[in-house]
N, CA, C and O of each residue as an XYZ file, in Angstrom:
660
protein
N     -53.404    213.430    114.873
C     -53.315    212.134    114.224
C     -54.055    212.201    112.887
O     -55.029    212.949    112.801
N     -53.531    211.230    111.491
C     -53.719    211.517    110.405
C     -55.119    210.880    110.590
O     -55.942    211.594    110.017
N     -55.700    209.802    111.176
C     -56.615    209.337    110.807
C     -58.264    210.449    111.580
O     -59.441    210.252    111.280
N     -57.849    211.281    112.343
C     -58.666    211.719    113.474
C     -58.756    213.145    111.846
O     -59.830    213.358    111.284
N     -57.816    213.665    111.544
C     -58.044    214.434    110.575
C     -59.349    213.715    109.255
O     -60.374    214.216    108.791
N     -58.871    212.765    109.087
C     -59.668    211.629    107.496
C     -61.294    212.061    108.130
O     -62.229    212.723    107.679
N     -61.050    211.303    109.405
C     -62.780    211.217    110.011
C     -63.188    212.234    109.695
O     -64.053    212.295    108.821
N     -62.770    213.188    110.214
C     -63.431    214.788    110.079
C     -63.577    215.519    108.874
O     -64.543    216.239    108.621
N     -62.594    215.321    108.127
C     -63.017    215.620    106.905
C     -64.039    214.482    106.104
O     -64.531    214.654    104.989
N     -64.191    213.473    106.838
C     -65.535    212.954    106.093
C     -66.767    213.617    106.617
O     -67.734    213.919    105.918
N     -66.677    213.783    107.672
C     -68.006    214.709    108.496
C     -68.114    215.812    108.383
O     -69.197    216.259    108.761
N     -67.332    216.578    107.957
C     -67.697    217.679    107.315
C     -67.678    217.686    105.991
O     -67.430    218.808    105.548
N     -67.858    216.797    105.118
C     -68.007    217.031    104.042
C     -69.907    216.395    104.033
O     -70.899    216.549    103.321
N     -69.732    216.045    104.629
C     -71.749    215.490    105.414
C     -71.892    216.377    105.620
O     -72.902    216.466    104.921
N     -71.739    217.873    106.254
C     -72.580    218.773    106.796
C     -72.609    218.495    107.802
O     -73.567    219.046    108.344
N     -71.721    217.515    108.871
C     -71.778    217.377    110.226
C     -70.291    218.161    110.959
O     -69.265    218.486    110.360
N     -70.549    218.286    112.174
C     -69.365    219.141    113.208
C     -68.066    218.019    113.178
O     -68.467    216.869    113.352
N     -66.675    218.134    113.002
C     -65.973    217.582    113.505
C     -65.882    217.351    114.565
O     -66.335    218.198    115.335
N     -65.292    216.166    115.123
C     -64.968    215.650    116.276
C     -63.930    216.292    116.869
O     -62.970    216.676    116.200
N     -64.010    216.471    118.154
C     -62.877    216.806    119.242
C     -62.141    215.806    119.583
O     -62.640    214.699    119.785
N     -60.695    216.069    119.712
C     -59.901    214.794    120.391
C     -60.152    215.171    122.121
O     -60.474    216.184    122.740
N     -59.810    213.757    122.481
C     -60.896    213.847    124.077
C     -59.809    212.358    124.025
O     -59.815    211.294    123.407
N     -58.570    213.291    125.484
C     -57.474    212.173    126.291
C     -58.037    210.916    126.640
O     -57.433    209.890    126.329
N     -59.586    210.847    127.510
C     -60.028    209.621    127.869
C     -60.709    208.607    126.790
O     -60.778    207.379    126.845
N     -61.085    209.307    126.009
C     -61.312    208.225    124.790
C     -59.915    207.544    123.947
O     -59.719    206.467    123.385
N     -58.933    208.994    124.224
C     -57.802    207.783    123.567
C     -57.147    206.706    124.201
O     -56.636    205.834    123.499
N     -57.079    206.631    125.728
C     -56.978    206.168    126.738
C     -57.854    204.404    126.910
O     -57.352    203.301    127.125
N     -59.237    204.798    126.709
C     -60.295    203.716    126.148
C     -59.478    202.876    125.553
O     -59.027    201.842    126.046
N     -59.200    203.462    124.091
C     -58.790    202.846    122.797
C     -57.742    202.297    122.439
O     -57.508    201.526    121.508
N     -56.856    202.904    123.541
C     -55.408    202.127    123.832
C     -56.115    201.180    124.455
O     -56.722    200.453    123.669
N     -56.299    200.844    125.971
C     -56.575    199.943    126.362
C     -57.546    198.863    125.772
O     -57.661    197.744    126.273
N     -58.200    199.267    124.725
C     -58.769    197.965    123.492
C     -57.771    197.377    122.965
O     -57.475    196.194    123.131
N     -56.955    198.510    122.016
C     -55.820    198.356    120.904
C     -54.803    197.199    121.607
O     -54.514    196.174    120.991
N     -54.248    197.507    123.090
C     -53.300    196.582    123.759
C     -54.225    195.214    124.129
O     -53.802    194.060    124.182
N     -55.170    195.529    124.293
C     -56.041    193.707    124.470
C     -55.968    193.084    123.412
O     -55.320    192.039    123.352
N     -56.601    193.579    122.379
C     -56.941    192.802    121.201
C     -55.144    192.324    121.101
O     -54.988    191.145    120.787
N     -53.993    193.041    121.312
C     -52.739    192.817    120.131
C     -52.154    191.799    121.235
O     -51.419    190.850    120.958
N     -52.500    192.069    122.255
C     -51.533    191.046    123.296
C     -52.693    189.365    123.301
O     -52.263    188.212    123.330
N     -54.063    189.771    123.265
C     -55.024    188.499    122.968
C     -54.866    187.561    121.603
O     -54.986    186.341    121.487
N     -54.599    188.427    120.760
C     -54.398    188.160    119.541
C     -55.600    187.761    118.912
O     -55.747    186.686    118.332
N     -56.559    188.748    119.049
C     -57.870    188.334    118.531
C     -58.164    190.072    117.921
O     -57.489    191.100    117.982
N     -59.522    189.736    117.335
C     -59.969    191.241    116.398
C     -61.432    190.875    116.201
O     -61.986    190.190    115.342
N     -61.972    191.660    117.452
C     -63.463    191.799    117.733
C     -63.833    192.903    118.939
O     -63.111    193.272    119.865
N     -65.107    193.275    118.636
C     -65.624    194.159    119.641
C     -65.755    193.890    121.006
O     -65.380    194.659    121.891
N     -66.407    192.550    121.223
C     -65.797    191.728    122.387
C     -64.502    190.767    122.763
O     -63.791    190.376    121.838
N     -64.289    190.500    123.730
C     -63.023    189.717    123.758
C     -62.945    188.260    123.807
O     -64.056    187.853    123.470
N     -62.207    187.323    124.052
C     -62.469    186.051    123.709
C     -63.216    185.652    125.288
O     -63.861    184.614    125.439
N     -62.995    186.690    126.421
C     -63.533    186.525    127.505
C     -64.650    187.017    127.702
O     -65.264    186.407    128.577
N     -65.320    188.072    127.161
C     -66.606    188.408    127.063
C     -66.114    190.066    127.379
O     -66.792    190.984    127.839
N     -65.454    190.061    127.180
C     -65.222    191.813    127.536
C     -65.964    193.018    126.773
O     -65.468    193.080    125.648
N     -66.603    193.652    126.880
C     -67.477    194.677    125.780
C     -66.424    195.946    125.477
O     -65.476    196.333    126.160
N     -66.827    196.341    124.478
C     -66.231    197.870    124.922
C     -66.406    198.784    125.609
O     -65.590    199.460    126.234
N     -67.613    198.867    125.524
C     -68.127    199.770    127.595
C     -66.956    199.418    128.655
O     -66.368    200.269    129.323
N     -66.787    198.445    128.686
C     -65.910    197.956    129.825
C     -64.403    199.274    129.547
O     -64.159    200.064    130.459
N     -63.773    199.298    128.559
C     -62.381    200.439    128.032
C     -63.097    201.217    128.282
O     -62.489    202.033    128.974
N     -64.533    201.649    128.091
C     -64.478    203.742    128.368
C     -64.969    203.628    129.974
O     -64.808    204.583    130.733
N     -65.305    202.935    130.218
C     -65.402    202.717    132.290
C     -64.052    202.923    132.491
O     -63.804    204.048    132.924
N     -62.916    202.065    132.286
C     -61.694    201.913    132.678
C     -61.097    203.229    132.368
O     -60.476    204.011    133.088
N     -61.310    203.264    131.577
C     -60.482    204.913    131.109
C     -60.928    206.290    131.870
O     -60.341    207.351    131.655
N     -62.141    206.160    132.877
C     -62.887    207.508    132.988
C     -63.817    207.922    132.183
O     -64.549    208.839    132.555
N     -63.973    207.365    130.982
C     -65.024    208.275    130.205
C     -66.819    207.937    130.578
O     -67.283    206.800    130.495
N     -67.462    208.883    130.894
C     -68.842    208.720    130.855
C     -69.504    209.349    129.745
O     -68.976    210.380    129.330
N     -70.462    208.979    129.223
C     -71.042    208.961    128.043
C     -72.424    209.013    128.068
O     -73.107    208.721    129.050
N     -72.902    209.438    126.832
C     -74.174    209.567    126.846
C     -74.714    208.191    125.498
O     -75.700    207.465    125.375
N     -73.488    208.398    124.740
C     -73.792    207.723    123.155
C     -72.245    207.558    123.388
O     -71.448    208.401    123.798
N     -72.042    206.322    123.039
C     -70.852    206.123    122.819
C     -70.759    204.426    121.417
O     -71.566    203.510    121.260
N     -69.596    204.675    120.802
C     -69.263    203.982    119.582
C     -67.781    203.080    119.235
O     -66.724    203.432    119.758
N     -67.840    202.124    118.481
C     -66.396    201.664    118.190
C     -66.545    201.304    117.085
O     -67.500    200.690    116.608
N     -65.129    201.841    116.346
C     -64.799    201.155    115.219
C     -63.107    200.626    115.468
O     -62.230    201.089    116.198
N     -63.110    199.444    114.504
C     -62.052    198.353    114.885
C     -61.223    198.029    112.879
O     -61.847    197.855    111.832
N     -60.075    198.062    113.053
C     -58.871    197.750    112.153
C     -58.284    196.865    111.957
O     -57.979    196.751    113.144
N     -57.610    195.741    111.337
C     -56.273    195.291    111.810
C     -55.511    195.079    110.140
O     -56.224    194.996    109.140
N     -54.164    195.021    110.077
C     -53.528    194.991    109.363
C     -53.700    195.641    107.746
O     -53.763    195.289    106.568
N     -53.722    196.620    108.462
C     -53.792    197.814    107.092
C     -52.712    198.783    107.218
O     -52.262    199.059    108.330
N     -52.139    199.470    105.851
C     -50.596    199.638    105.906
C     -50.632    201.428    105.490
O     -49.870    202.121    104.815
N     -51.746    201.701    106.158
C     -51.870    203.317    106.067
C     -53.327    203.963    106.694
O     -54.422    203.406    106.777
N     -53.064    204.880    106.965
C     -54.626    205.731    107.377
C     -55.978    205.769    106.255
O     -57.085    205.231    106.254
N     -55.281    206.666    105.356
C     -55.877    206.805    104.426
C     -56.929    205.370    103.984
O     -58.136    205.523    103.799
N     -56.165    203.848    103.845
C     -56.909    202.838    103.160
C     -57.811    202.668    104.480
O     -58.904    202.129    104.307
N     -57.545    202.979    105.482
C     -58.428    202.439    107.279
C     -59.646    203.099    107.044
O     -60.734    202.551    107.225
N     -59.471    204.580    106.539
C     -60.678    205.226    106.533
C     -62.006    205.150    105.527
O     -63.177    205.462    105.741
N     -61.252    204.528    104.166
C     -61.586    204.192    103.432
C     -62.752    202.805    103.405
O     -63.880    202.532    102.994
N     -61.546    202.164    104.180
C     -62.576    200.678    104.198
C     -63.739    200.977    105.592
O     -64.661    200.259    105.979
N     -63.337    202.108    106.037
C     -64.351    202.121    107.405
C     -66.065    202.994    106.882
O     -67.215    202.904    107.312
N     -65.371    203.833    105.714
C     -66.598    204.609    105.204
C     -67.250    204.005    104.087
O     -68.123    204.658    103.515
N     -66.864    202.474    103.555
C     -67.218    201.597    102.809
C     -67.975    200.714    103.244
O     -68.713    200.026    102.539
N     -67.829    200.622    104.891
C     -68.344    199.744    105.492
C     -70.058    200.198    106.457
O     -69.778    200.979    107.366
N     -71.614    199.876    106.417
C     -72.042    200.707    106.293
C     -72.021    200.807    107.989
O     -72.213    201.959    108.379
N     -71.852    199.962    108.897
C     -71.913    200.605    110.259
C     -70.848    200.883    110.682
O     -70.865    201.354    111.820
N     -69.315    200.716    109.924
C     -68.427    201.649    110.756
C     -68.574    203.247    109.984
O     -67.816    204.098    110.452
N     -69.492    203.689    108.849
C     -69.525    204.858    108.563
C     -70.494    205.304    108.953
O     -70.575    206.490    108.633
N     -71.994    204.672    109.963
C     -72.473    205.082    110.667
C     -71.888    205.921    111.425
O     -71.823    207.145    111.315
N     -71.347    205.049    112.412
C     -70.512    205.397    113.585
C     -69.631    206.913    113.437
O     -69.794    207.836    114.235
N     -68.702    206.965    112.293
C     -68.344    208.152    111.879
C     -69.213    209.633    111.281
O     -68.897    210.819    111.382
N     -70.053    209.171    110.832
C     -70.990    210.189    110.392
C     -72.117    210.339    111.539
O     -72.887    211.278    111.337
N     -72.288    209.781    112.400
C     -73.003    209.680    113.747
C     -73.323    210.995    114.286
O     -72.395    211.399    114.986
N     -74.495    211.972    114.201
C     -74.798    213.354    114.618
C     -74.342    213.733    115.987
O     -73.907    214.778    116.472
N     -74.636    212.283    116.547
C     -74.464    212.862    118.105
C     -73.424    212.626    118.794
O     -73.224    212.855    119.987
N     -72.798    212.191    118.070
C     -70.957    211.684    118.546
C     -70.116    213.052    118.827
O     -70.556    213.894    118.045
N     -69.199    213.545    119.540
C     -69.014    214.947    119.489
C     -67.735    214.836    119.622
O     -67.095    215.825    119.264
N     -66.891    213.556    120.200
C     -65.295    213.493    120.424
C     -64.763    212.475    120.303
O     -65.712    211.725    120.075
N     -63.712    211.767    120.289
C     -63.002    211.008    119.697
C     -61.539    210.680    120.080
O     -60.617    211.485    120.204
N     -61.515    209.555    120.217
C     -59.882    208.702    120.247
C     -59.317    207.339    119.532
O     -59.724    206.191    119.710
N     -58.665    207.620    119.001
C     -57.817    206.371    118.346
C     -56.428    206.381    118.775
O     -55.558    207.211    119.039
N     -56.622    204.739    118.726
C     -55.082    204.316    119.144
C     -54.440    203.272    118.724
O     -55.250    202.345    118.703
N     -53.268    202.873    118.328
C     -52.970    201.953    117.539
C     -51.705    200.752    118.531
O     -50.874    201.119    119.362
N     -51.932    199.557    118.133
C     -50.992    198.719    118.895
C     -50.464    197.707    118.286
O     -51.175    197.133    117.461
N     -49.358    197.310    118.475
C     -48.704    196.245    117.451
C     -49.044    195.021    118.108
O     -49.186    194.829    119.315
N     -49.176    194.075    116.986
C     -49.288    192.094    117.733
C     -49.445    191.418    116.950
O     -49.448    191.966    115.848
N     -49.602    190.339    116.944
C     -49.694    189.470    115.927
C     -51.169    189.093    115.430
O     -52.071    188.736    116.187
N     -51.264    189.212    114.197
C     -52.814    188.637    114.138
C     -53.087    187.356    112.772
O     -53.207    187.737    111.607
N     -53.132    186.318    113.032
C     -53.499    185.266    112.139
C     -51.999    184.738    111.758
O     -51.739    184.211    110.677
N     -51.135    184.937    112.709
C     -49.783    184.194    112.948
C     -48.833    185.532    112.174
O     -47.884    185.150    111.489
N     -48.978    186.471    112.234
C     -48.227    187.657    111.565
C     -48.123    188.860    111.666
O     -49.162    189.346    111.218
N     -47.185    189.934    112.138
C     -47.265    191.132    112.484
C     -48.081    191.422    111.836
O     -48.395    191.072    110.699
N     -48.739    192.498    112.934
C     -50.213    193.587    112.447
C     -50.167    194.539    113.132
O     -49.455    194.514    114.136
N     -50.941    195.715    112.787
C     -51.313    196.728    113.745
C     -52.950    196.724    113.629
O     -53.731    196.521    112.699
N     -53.130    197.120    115.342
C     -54.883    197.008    115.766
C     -54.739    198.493    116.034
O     -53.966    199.177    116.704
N     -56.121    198.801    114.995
C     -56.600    200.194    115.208
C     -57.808    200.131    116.137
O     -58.371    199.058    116.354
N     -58.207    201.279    116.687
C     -59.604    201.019    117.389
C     -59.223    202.766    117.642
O     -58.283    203.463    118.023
N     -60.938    202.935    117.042
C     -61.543    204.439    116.788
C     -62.612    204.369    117.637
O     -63.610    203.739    117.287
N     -62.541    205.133    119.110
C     -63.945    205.409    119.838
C     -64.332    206.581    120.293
O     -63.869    207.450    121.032
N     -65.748    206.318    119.388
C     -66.527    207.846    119.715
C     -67.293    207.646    121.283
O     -67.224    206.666    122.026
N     -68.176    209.182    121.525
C     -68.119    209.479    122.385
C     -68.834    210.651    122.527
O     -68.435    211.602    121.853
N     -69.901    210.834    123.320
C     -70.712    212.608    124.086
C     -70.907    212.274    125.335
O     -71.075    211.135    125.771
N     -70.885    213.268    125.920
C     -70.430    212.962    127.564
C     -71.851    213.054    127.758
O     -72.638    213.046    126.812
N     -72.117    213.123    128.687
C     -73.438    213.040    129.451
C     -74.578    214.290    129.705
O     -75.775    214.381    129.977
N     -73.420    215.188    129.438
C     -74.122    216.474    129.471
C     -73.810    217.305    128.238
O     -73.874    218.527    128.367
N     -73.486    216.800    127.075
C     -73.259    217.609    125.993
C     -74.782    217.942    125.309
O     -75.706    217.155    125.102
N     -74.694    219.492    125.018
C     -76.261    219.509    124.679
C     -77.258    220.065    124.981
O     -78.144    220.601    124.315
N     -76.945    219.794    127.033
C     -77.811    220.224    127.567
C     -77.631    221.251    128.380
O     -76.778    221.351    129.262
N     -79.018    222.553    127.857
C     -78.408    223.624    128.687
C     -79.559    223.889    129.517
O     -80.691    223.604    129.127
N     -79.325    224.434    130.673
C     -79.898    224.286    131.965
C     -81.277    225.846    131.865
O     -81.155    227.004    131.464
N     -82.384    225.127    132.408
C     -83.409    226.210    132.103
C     -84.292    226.059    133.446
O     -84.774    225.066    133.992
N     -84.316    227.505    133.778
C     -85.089    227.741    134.974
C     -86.272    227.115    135.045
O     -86.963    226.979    134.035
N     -86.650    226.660    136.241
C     -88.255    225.888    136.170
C     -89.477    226.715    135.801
O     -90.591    226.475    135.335
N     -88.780    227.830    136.217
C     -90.352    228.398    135.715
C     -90.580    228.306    134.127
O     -91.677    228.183    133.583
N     -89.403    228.383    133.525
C     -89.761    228.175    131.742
C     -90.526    226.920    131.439
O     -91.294    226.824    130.482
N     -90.328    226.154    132.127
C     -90.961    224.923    132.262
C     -92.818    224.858    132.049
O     -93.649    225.139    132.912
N     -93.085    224.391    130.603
C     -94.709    224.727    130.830
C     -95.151    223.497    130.770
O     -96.123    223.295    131.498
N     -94.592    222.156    129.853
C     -95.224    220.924    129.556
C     -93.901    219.738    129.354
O     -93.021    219.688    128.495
N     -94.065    219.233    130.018
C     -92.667    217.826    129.874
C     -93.564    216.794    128.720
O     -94.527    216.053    128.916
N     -92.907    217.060    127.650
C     -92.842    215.628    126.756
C     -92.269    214.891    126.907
O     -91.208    215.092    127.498
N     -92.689    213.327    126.379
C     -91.902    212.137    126.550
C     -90.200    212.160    125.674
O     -89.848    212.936    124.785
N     -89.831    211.639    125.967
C     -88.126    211.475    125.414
C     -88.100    210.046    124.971
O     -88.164    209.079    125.730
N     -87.994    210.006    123.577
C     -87.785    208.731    122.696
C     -85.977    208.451    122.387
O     -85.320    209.415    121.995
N     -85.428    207.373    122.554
C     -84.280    207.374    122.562
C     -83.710    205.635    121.382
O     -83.987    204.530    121.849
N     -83.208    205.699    120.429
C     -82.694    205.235    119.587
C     -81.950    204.258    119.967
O     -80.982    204.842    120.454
N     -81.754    203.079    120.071
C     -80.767    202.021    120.592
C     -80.489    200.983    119.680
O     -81.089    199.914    119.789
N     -79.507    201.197    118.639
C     -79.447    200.288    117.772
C     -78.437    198.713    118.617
O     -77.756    198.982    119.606
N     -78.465    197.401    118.168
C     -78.010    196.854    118.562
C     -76.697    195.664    117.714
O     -76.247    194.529    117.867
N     -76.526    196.927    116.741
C     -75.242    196.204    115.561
C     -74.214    196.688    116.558
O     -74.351    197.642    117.324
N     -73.181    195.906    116.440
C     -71.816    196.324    117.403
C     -71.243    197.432    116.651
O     -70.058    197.250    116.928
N     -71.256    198.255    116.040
C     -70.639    198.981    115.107
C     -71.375    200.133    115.042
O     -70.909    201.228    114.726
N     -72.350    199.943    115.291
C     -73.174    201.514    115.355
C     -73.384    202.686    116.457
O     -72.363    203.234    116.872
N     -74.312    202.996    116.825
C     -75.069    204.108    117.528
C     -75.470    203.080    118.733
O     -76.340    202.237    118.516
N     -74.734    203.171    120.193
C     -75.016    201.964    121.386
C     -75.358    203.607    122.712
O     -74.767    204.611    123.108
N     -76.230    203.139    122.834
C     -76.475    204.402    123.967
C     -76.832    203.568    124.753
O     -77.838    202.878    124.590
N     -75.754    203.471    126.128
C     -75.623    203.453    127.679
C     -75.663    204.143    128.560
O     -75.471    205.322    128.261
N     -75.916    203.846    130.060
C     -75.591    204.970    131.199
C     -74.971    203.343    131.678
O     -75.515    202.259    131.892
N     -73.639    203.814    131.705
C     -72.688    203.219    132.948
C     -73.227    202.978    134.499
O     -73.804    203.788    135.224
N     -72.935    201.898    134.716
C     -73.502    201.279    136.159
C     -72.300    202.113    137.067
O     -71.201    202.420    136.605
N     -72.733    202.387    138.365
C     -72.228    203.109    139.762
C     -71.379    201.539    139.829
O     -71.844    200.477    139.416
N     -70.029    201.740    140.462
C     -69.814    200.491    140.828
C     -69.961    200.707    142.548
O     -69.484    201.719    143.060
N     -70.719    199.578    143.450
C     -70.679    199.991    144.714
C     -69.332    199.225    145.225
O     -68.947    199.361    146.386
């Protein structure tokens, strides 16, 4: 996809790794893309309270750091990526170090009484990206682990998904 190419060549032109395409994030992002176009609304939550956590649960994806960026009625890739790396927390989100894979998906509907298309770009590191496994005996001193939680809808959102019983 043209726009999964744009991203990456913005991140590597940062000095950061491109993103991997990853089925369950596009999966996520459909199932945003078809809410928002059949709701007829254009937000991170839904008019019912729906989050986006809720699409990467539904989809399978578990995460360590996970992200969204959101579109509507723009008439090419190229201007989407543009206004997304103009914008400063959806170019967070894209330039994001710890983001490692990626899905976008696009859906047709009406938005503000008029055909549109809803984009929705969600990043994504699984739970174990990162971490590589070391015998206990290497083990000499456990430091504390400081962890980053921004709370703009558009940025850097680090969750652990609830067990459903």
């Amino acid at each position: 996809m043209v726009l999964i190419e744009l991203t990456n060549k913005d991140r590597i032109a940062q000095g950061l790794a491109p993103l991997s395409y990853n089925a369950k994030l596009a999966a996520s992002s459909n199932l945003k893309a078809d809410d928002m176009a059949k709701g007829q609304y254009f937000s991170h939550d839904s008019p019912s309270g729906v989050t986006p956590w809720h699409w990467f649960s539904t989809a399978g994806y578990t995460y360590r750091y996970a992200g969204e960026n959101l579109a509507v009625d723009f008439s090419d890739s190229a201007s989407i990526e543009t206004a997304w790396m103009n914008s400063p927390g959806h170019r967070a989100n894209i330039l994001n170090p710890n983001y490692t894979e990626i899905g976008i998906s696009l859906a047709k509907g009406i938005h503000k009484g008029r055909e549109a298309i809803y984009v929705v770009e969600h990043f994504g590191t699984a739970p174990t990206a990162g971490i590589v496994p070391v015998l206990s005996k290497s083990i000499q001193k456990f430091k504390p682990i400081k962890a980053e939680v921004s709370t703009r809808k558009t940025a850097v959102v680090k969750k652990t998904p609830q067990k459903k019983s």
